[in-house]
Structures are given as C-alpha cells and as structure tokens.
C-alpha positions as CSV (number, residue, x, y, z in Angstrom):
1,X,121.6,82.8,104.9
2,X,125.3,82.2,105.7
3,X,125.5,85.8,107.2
4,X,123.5,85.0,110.0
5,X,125.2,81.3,110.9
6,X,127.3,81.7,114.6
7,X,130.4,80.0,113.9
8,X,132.0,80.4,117.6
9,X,130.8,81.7,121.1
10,X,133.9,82.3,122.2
11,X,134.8,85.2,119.0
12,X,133.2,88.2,118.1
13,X,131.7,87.5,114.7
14,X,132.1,89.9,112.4
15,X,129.4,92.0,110.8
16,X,127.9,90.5,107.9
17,X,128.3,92.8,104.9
18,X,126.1,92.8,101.1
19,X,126.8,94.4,97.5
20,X,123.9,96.2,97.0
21,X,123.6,98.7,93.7
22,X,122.1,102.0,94.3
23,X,121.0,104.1,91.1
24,X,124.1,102.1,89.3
25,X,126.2,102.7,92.2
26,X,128.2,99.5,94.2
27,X,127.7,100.2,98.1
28,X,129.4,97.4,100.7
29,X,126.4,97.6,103.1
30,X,126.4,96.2,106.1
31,X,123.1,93.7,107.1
32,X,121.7,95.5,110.3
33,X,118.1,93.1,111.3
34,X,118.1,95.7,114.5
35,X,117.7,99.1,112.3
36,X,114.3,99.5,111.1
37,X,115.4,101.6,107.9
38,X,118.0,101.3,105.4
39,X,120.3,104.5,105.8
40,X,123.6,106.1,104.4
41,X,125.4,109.3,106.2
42,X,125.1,112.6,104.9
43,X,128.5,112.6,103.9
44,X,128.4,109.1,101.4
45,X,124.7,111.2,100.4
46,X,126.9,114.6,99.6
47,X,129.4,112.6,98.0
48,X,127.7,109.9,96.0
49,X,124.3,110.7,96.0
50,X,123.7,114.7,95.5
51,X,122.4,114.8,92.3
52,X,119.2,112.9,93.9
53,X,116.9,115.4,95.5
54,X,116.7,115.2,99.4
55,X,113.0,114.8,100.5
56,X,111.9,115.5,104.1
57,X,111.4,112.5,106.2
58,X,109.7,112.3,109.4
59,X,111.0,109.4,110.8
60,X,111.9,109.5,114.2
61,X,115.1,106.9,114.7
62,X,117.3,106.0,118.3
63,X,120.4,103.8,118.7
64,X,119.8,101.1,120.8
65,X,120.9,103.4,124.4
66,X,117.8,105.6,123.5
67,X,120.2,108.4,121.8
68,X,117.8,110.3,118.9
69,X,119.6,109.9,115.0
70,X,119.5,113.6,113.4
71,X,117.5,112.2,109.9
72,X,118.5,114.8,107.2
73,X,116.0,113.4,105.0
74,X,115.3,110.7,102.8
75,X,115.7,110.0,99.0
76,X,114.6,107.7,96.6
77,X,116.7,105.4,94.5
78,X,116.8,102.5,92.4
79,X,118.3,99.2,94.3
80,X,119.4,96.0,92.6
81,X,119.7,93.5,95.7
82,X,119.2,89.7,95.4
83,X,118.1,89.2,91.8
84,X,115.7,92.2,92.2
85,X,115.2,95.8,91.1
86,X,113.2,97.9,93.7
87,X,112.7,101.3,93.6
88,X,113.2,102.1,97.0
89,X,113.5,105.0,99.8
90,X,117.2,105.6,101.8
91,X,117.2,107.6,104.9
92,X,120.2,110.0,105.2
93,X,121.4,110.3,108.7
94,X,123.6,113.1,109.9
95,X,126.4,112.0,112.3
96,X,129.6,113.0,113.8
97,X,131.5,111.0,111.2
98,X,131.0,109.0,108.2
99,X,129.6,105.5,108.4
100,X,128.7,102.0,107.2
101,X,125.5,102.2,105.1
102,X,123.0,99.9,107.1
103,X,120.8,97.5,105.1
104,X,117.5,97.4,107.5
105,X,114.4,96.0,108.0
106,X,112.8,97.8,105.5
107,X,115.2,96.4,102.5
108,X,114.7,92.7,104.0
109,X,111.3,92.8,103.6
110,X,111.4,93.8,100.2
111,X,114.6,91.9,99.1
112,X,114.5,88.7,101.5
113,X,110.7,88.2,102.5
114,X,111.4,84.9,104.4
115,X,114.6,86.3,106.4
116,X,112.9,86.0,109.6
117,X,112.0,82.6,109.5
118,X,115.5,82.0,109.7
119,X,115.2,83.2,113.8
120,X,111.9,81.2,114.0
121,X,107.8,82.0,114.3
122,X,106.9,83.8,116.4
123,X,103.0,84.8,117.6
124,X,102.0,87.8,115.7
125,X,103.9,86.2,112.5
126,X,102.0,83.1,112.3
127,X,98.5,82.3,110.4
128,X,96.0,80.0,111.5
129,X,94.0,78.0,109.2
130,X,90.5,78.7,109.8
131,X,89.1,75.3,108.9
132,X,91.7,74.0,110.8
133,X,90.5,76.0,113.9
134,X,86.9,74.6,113.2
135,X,88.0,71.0,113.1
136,X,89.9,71.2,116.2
137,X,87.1,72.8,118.3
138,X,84.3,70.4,116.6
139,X,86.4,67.8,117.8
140,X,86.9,68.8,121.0
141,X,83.1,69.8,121.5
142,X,82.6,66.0,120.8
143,X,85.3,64.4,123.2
144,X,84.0,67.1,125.8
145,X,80.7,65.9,125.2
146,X,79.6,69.5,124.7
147,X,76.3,70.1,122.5
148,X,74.7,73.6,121.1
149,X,76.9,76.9,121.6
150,X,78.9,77.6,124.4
151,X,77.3,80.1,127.1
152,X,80.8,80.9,127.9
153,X,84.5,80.4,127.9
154,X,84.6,78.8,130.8
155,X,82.1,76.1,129.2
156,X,84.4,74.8,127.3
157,X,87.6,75.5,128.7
158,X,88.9,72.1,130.5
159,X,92.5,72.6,131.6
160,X,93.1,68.7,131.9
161,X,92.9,69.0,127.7
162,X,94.3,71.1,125.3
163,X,93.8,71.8,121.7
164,X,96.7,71.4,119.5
165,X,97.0,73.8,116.8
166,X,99.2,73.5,114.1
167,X,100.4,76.4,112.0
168,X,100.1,76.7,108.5
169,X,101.9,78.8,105.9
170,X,99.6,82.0,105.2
C-alpha cells in the first residue's frame, strides 16, 4: 500500500488521498487509519448527498485532544472502492467548516481486510493453531519429564525454558 510508505523523516508527508464512488458520485477521500468511521460534513451531505435520507446515529466520536464531533446522523450509500461494491453506512459530522471526507476504519475493513498487516501483528490479532498449542506442550511435558495433568501452573512453568509458539494465519 504505497499510501502508507514513509519516504523521508525529515518532511511532512502528505495525507494519502483515494477515489472512492458514492451512490455514483467521485469523492477524493482522504485514508484516515486513526478515525474509526468513514464520514463526510454536513455541508458535502447538504450538497451532494440530500436526496439520501438522514438516519439517527448514535455514535459517540472525539478528535484525538478528547474534543466530542457533533454526528448529524448517518446515511447509507452504495460505495465502489478497490474492485468492490458495498453497501455501506457514512457518518455526517457537523463542523465549523467544510472538510475532507475521511475514509476510516470501518471502510478498511470492508474494502482492504489485510491493511493492518501492513503495521504488523499484534496480540489480540493473531490466531493460534490449536494442534499446534498441543504439540508444543506434549513436547514440553516430555523434555520436563512431566507425567499425568498438571496440579498447577506453577507445575509446569520452568522459567530456564520457554515454549516457542508460532503463529499461523486464522
């Protein structure tokens, strides 16, 4: 994903922006990973999108200094992103002036599945094979020389060794 490549430390890199197609419509939205929904202002919704009904939405969003968003509401419309057609919802923010539309979270997930493997694993993303968890503790019963079930944790905990457990794709 080249939007997400640093090219310098020393620069300010510049927002990485998407065509996305709502109900027919071309927006130049810009990819946010830090907003947890997709949104448009109320004046691009007023202007582009009033002929779509505004639905109440109970979201409850903040900027990243804590500041509360005034949601309007939400609609639902018909994105082509990335090869794919997704009916989709679009949270309309009020604001002291119109904005970027944000492509968040939400959109990623649908659009991009694997877009946060490009920042790594990490713990609550991973899967463990389950035979692969048996293996590794069978094996480790045997160089421990442990026999029967464990009373305890502290039974088969050693320190001095460590099971190694390799994550596979879920």
């Amino acid at each position: 994903m080249d939007c997400m490549m640093i090219s310098s430390v020393n620069k300010i890199n510049e927002p990485c922006f998407r065509n996305v197609y709502v109900d027919g419509l071309r927006l130049r939205m810009e990819v946010d990973c830090g907003a947890a929904v997709s949104v448009i202002s109320l004046e691009m919704y007023e202007g582009e999108f009033d002929h779509i009904p505004l639905e109440t939405c109970d979201k409850k969003l903040a900027v990243i200094n804590g500041s509360r968003l005034k949601v309007e509401g939400q609609i639902t419309v018909r994105v082509e992103f990335n090869g794919q057609r997704k009916t989709v919802e679009l949270v309309v923010l009020r604001s002291g002036s119109d904005f970027t539309p944000l492509l968040g979270r939400d959109w990623l997930d649908l659009f991009i599945p694997d877009w946060r493997r490009a920042f790594g694993n990490s713990i609550n993303q991973l899967v463990v094979c389950p035979d692969q968890i048996v293996s590794e503790l069978q094996s480790f019963r045997r160089r421990s020389g442990l026999s029967g079930a464990p009373q305890s944790a502290e039974a088969v905990w050693h320190p001095q060794e460590s099971l190694r457990f390799d994550f596979c794709e879920g």
